[in-house]
Structures are given as structure tokens and as C-alpha cells.
N, C-alpha and C positions, 0 to 999 in steps of 0.2 A: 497456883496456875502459872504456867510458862508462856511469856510473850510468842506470839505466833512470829517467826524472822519476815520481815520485808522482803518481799524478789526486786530484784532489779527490773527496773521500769526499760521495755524497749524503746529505742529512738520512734516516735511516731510517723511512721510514712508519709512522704508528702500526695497531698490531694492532687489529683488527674483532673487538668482543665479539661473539659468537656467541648468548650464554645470549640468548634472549627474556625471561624474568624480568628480567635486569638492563639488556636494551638497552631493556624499555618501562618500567622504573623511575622516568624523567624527564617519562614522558606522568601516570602515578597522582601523582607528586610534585605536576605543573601541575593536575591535578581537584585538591588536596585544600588547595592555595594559594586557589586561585580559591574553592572551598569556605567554607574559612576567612574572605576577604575577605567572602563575601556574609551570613556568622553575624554579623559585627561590626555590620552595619550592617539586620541584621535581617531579611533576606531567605529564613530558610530556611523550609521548608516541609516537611510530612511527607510528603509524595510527589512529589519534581521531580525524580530523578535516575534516571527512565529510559532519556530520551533521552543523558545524558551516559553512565549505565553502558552504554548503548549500543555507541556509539561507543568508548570504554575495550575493550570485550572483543568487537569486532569481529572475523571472520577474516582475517588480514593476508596480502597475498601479496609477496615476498622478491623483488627485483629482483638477483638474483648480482651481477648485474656490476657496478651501480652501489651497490648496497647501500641502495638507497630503500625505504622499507614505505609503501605505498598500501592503502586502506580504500576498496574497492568497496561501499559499500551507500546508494544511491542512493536516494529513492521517485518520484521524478520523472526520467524519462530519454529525451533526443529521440534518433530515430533516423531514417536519412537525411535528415538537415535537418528531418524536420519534429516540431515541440515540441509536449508538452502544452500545452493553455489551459485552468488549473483558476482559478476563481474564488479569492477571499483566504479566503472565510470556510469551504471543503470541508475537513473531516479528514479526512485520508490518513496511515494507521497509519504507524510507522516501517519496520517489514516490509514493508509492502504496496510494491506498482510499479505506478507508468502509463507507458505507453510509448506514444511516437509520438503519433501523430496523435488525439489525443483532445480534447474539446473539453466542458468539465463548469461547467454553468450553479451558478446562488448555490445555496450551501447542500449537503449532502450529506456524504456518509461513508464510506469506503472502510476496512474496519477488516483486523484481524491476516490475516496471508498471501491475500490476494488479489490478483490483478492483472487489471489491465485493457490488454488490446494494442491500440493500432492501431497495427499492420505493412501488413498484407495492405490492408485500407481502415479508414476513417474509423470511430472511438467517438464514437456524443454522446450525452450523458446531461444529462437535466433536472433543474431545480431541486428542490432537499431528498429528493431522492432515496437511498435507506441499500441499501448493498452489507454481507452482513457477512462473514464470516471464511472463508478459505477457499475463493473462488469466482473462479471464471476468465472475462472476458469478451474473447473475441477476435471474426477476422474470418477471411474466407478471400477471394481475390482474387475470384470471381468467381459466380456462383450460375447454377446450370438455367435458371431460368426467365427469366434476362435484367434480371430486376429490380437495383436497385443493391445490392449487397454489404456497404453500412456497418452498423453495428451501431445502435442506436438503445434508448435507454431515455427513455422520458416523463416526469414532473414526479409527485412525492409518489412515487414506485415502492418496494417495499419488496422485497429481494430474500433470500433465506435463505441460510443458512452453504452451503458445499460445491457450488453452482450452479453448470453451465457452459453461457455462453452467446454462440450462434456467428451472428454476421452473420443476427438474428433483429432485429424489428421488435416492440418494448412497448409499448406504450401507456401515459396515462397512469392513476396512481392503479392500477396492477394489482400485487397480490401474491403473491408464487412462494416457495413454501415451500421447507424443506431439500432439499438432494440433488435439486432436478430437473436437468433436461437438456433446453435447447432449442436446437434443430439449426436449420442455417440455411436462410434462407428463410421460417421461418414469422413468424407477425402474430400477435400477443396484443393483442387491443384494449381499451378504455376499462373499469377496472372488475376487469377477470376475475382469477379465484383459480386457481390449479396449485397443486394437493394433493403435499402433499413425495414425493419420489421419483419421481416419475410424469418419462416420458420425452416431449417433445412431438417427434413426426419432421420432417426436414424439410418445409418448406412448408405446416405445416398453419396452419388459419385457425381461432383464437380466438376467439369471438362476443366481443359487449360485457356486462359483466355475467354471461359464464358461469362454469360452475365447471369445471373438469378434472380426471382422474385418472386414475392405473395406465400400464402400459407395454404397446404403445404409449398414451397417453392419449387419453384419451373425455370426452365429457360427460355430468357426471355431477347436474348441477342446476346453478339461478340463482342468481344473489344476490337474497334480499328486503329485506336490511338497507343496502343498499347506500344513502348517500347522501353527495352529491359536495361538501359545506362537513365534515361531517365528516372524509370523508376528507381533506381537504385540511388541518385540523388536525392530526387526528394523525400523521397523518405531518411533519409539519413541528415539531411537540412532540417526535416522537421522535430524526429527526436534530438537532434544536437540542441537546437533552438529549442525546447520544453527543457531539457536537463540543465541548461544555461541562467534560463530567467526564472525555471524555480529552484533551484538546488541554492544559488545565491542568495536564495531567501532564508537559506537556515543556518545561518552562522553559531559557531561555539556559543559564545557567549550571550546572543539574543538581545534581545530588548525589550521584553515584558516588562519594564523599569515604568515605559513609555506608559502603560495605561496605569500602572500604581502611580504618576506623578500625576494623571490626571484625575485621578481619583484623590487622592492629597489636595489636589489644587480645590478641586471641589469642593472640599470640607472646609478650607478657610477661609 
């Protein structure tokens, strides 16, 4: 009988830590190096490590087969080929999304959980224009009355928390309080106030300078205070001052260090 030949034994693969604690061990270690480097040389700050703690305690998704962790949280995202164009100096929170086809002149703010879509057609929004927290601006492909479908916001616009607004036409300098609802088709022209909550239906027509309010909304009176150098400052004071004292919060290098040293500290 002949000896069976011995194979060569393959290198045996190393085992896949599983624990998430210790397989993100090496991303908190890299914040709190990078940390370190930026204290030595004098760069810390009392508030810059949102955007790192961000990113640190993102929700991760597990690639099985490959064993890759990817960080989905985008604030800018194109979608079928076509890209936002946001101007350099617009705050767009780290929460917030613009999608597709949107198209946002100098200036302006897009703050905590808002998104702005163009899927369906085109977003343009004007200069020093403030979106705040909470508010949905899409489109829908196609409208009643034949008119074009893109969404539109005008210059100085100030728009309130929780707003949804659908392939509607703003004008500029108009202010729209919390929680309205403007449906598509309609036209808010130069000037006018939407009292919070108030539902505008589609296609209805805004005067210049009117007021609105209730559901469905009415008019309810003018503006008498209304004047167009004013408004065009403060609005433009107000988004300066939101891009100022939140954008300064997100520095390169961050400081998520800050709560892994109080977590450390805790343990000992």
C-alpha cells in the first residue's frame, strides 16, 4: 500500500470580531488621536464636535459577506444623474437632505430634519432664504392646470418649522408660519404672511401683501408694515446669523474625543 501524500495545510483565516464595541474601538481611538493633535496646537474649541460625534455614533449597516460598515448619512444626494447646486456659503444642517435637482442661490439655511426633493421636477430657492426644522419641500411630476410643476421659492423667504411644500410657486420676501401646508399649484406672491397652521389648497392665488389664514385658508387682512429694504435686511441678518453660529459648529477635526474622555473617565 502507498502512503496517501499530505496537502498543504492552508494559512487558517483569521476570526471576525463580531462585538461592535470592539470592532468600532479603532474609529473612537482615531477621534481622540486626531483630538489630541489638535489640543497640542491649540485648536480646540468648546463646541466643534458635533459633526465628528456625528459621524462616531452614526447607524451603521453590516455588509455579511464582505464584512464592510458603511455610514449612509449624506446631506447632499444626486439622484438619477441629476445633482444639487447649492451655493458655498448655504447651511445645510447635518440632518437635513437635498435631493436631486435643486438648484439654491447665495445664502440661506436649511436647518435640523428638513428635506428638500427634487425627484419628481425641479427645487429653486433664492438667495438668504431660511427653511427651518422640520419641513418637507418636494414636487410632484405634473399639475391640473398644465402649468410647470417645479417648486420655487423667492429671495429673503422665511419659511417656519414643520411646513410642507408641494410644487407651489413663493414669491419673494413672503413669510409662512409653522405647520402650514401649501399644496401644488398654488402662487404666493411678493410680500404675503400664511398664519401657522393654515392649509393653502391647491392652486389657490396669494395676493401681494395679503395676509392668510385657517384651513382651508382665507384672507384675512394686508400688510401695513410692510416695507421691501427692510424686509430685505432682516432677512438676510437672520440667515447670516443661523449660518454663522451653526456652521461654526462643525469643524474638520471635531471633538467627539470630548465624550470618549468622559466615558474613560467614568470607567476609572
Amino acid at each position: 500500500s502507498h502512503a496517501q501524500p499530505k496537502m498543504a495545510s492552508l494559512p487558517r483565516a483569521e476570526p471576525v470580531d463580531r462585538d461592535p464595541k470592539r470592532r468600532e474601538a479603532p474609529m473612537r481611538t482615531a477621534v481622540r488621536r486626531s483630538a489630541a493633535a489638535a489640543r497640542r496646537v491649540g485648536l480646540r474649541n468648546a463646541s466643534d464636535d458635533a459633526l465628528a460625534y456625528k459621524r462616531l455614533t452614526a447607524p451603521i449597516k453590516r455588509n455579511t459577506a464582505y464584512d464592510e460598515v458603511v455610514a449612509y448619512n449624506r446631506s447632499v444626494v444626486p439622484l438619477n444623474g441629476k445633482f444639487p447646486t447649492i451655493f458655498s456659503n448655504v447651511f445645510i444642517a447635518p440632518n437635513a437632505v437635498v435631493i436631486g435637482e435643486v438648484d439654491w442661490d447665495l445664502g440661506g439655511s436649511l436647518l435640523y430634519g428638513s428635506v428638500v426633493r427634487g425627484d419628481n421636477n425641479s427645487v429653486v430657492i433664492g438667495c438668504w432664504s431660511h427653511i427651518n426644522e422640520g419641513c418637507v419641500i418636494s414636487t410632484v411630476k405634473t399639475l391640473d392646470t398644465g402649468f410647470p410643476a417645479k417648486m420655487t421659492i423667492g429671495n429673503y423667504c422665511f419659511i417656519g418649522s414643520n411646513c410642507t411644500l408641494t410644487s407651489c410657486d413663493i414669491g419673494h420676501r413672503v413669510i409662512i408660519e409653522d405647520g402650514v401646508v401649501v399644496c401644488e399649484g398654488a402662487v404666493v406672491e411678493e410680500g404675503a404672511i400664511i398664519r401657522a397652521g393654515s392649509v393653502v389648497p391647491p392652486g389657490r392665488l396669494i395676493g401681494e401683501k395679503e395676509i392668510w389664514a385657517g384651513n382651508p385658508a382665507e384672507k384675512v387682512g394686508d400688510r401695513t408694515d410692510y416695507d421691501l429694504k427692510d424686509a430685505c435686511t432682516a432677512g438676510k441678518e437672520h440667515t447670516t446669523y443661523i449660518e454663522q453660529t451653526h456652521q461654526e459648529e462643525f469643524l474638520p477635526y471635531g471633538t467627539a474625543y470630548w465624550q470618549m474622555e468622559a466615558i474613560l473617565d467614568s470607567k476609572n
